[in-house]
C-alpha positions as CSV (number, residue, x, y, z in Angstrom):
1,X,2.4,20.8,-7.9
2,X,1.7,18.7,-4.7
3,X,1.7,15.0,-4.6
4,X,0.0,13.5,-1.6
5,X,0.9,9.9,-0.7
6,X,-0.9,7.4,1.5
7,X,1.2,4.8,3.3
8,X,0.2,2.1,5.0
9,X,1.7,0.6,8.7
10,X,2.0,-3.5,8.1
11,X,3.8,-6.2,9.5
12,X,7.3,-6.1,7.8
13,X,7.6,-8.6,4.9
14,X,10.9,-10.7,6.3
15,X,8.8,-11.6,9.2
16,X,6.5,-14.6,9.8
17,X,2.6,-13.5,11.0
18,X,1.6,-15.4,13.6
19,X,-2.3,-15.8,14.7
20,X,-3.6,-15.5,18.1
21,X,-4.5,-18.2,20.1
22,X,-8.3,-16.9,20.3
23,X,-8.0,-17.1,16.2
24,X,-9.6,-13.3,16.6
25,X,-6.5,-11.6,14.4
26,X,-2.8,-11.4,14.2
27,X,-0.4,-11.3,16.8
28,X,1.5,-8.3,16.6
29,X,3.0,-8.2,19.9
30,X,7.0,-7.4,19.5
31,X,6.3,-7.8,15.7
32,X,8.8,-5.3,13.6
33,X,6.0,-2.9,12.0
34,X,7.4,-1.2,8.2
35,X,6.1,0.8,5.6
36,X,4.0,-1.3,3.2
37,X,6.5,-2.5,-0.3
38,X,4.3,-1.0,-2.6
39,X,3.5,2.7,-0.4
40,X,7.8,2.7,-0.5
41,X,7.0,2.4,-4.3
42,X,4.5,5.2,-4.8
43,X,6.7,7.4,-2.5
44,X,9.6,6.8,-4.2
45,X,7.8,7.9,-7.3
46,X,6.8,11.5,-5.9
47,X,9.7,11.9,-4.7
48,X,11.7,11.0,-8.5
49,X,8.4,13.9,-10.1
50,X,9.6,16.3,-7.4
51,X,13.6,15.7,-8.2
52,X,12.6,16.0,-11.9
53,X,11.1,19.8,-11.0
54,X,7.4,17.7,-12.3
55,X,6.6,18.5,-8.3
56,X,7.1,20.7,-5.5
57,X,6.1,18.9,-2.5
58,X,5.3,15.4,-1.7
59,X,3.4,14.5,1.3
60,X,3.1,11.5,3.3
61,X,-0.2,10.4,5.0
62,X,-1.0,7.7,7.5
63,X,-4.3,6.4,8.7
64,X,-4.0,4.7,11.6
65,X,-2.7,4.5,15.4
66,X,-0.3,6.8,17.0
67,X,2.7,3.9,16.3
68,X,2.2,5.0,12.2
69,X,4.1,8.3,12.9
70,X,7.7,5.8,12.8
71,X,6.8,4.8,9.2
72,X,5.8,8.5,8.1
73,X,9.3,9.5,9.3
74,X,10.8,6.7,7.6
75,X,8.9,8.4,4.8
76,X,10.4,11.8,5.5
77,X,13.6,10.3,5.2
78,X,13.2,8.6,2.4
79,X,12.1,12.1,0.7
80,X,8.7,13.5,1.3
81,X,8.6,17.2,2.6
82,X,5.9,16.8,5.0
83,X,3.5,14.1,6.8
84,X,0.2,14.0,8.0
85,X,-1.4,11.0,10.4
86,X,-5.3,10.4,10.8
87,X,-4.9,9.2,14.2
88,X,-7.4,6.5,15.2
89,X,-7.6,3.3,16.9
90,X,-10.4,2.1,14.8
91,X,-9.9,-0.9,12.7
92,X,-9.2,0.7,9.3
93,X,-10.4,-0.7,6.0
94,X,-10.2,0.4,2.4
95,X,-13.3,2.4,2.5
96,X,-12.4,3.9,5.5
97,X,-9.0,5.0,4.8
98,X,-10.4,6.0,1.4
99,X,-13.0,8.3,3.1
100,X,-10.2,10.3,5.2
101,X,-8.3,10.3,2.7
102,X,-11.0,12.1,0.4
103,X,-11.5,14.6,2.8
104,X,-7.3,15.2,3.6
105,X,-7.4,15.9,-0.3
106,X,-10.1,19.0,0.0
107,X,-7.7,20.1,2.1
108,X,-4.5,19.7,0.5
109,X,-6.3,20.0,-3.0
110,X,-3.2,17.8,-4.2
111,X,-2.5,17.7,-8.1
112,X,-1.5,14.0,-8.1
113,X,-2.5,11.1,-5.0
114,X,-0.4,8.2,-5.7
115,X,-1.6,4.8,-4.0
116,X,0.9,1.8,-3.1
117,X,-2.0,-0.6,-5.4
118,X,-2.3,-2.8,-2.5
119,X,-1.0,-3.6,0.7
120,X,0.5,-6.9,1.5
121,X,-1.5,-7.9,4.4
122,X,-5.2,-7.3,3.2
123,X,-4.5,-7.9,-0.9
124,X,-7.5,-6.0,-1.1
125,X,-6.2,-3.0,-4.0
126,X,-9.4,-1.1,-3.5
127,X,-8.4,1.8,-1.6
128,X,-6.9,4.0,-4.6
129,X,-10.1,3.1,-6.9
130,X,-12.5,4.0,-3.7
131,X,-10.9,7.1,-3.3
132,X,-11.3,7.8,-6.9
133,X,-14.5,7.3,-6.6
134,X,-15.0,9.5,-3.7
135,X,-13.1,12.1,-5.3
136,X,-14.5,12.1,-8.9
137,X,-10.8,12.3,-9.8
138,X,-9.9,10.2,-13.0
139,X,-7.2,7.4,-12.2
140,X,-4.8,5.3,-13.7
141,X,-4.3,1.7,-12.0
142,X,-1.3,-0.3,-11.8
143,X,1.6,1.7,-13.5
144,X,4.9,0.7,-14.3
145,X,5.5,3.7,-15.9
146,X,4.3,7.4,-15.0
147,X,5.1,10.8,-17.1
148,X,3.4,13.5,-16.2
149,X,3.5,16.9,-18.3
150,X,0.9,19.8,-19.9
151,X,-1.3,18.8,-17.4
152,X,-1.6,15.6,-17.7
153,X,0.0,12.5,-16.9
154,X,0.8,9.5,-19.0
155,X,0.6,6.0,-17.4
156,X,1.7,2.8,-19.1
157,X,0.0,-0.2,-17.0
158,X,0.5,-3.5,-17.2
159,X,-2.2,-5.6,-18.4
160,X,-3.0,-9.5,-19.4
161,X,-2.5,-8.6,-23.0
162,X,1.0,-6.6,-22.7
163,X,0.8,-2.8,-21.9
164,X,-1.6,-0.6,-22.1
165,X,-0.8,3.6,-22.5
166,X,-3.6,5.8,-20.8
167,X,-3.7,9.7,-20.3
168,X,-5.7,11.4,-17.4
169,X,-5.9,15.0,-17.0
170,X,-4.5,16.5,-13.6
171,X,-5.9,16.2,-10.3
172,X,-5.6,12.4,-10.8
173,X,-5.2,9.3,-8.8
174,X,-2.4,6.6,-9.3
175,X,-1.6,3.1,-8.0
176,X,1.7,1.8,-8.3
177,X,3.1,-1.6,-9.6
178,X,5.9,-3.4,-8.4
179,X,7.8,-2.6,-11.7
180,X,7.5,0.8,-11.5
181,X,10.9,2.0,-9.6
182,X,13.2,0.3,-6.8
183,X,12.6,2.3,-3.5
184,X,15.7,4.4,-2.2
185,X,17.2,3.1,0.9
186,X,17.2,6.4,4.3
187,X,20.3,7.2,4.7
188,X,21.6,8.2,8.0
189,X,21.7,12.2,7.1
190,X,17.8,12.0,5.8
191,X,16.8,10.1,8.9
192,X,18.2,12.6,11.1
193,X,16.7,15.2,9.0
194,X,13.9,13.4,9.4
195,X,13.1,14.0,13.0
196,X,12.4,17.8,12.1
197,X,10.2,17.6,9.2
198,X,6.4,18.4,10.0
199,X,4.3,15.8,11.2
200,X,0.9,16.8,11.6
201,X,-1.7,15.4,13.7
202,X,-5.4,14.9,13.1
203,X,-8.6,12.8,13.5
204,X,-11.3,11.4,11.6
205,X,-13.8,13.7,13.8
206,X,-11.9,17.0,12.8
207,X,-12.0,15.9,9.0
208,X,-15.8,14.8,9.6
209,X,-15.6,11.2,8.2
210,X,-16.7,7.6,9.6
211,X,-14.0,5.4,9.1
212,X,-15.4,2.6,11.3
213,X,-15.2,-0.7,9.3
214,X,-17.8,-2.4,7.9
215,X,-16.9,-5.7,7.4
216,X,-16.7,-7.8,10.6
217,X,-13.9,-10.4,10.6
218,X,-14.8,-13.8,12.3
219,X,-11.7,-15.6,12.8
220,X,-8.3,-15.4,11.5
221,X,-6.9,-19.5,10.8
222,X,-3.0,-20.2,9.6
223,X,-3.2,-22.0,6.7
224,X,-2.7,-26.3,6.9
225,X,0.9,-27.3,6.7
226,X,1.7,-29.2,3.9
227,X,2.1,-32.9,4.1
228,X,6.0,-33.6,3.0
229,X,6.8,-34.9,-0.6
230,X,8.2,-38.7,-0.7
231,X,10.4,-40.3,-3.2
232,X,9.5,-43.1,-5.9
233,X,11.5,-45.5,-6.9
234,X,10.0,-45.9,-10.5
235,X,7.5,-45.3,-12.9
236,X,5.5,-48.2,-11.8
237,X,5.6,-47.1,-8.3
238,X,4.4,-43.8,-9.4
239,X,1.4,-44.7,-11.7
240,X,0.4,-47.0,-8.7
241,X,0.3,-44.4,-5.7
242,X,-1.5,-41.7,-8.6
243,X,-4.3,-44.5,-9.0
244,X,-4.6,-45.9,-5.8
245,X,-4.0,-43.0,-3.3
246,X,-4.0,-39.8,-5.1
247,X,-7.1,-40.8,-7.2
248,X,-6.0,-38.7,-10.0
249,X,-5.7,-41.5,-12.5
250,X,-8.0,-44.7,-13.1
């Protein structure tokens, strides 16, 4: 059984984006690039199915620039057998990546494509149900809980209710949740490894897809800094700057 994993190549969470002067996009100049929390999620997860003898290879896939092959080895090292990058220098969107990654998987003809469910620059979580879509492959969103046996895997999700059990038949398609595992940390042995696992190379031309976006973004603002909180002396002073500045009370 082959799981195929998409990752994504975003700004590393401990650091503070900063926008460009033009307001035209982020400034990523000297800016420490990671693997995206929730893609470390889903390919920890292949990684646990292969270790349990569910799989037999897990692969890594990138969509992106050339820089994206330093987070597929990170991938490497943190388990996967192989890696593939869609090299491009197009400004990828969910449908995009979704559309490359639909044709990887008629390829690879994977049994199981498990998404990161979003990424923690666009918030979008689309490109998993796009590429279900795409695919015609039945998917299970959000899980905090994966079992996967007699062709089919069991997902519990989490939902506004409580939890919610759901069975899809094998190939399938699913997005992880931030409950679903804690991510392994490379150690220095796997990295080394690392460096001579395959990485293949290949383009959007050579898989004969159009990931050019199709949303044009207009500016890019910080949000406004927040004025600072002040101190009251007492209740009356409270009920008086509520009525008279705030204007939430009359």
């Amino acid at each position: 059984m082959k799981v195929l994993v998409p990752v994504k190549r975003v700004v590393d969470y401990n650091v503070k984006v900063r926008v460009k002067p033009d307001n035209s996009g982020i400034d990523l100049a000297n800016v420490k690039m990671s693997v995206n929390p929730f893609c470390e999620i889903a390919i920890e997860e292949a990684v646990r199915l292969r270790e349990a003898g569910v799989a037999t290879e897990v692969v890594a896939v990138a969509v992106g620039v050339t820089a994206c092959q330093e987070q597929l080895r990170t991938c490497l090292a943190l388990g996967a057998d192989r890696a593939v990058l869609i090299e491009t220098e197009a400004d990828i969107q969910p449908l995009g990546v979704a559309r490359a990654m639909a044709a990887l998987q008629a390829q690879e003809n994977a049994d199981i494509v498990i998404f990161g469910k979003q990424s923690i620059d666009g918030d979008n979580s689309q490109t998993g149900q796009m590429f279900a879509a795409l695919t015609g492959m039945p998917q299970a969103t959000f899980a905090s809980e994966v079992k996967v046996e007699d062709g089919k895997a069991r997902v519990i999700r989490e939902i506004d209710g409580g939890l919610q059990t759901v069975d899809v038949d094998l190939p399938c398609v699913i997005t992880t949740d931030l409950r679903l595992n804690e991510p392994r940390y490379a150690s220095l042995p796997n990295i080394m490894k690392a460096k001579k696992k395959p990485l293949d190379i290949t383009t959007p031309d050579t898989l004969g897809v159009d990931v050019n976006p199709t949303v044009e973004t207009l500016k890019v603002e910080a949000p406004s800094e927040r004025q600072a909180g002040i101190k009251v002396g007492d209740v009356e002073e409270l009920v008086d700057k509520l009525r008279n500045e705030a204007k939430v009370i009359s």
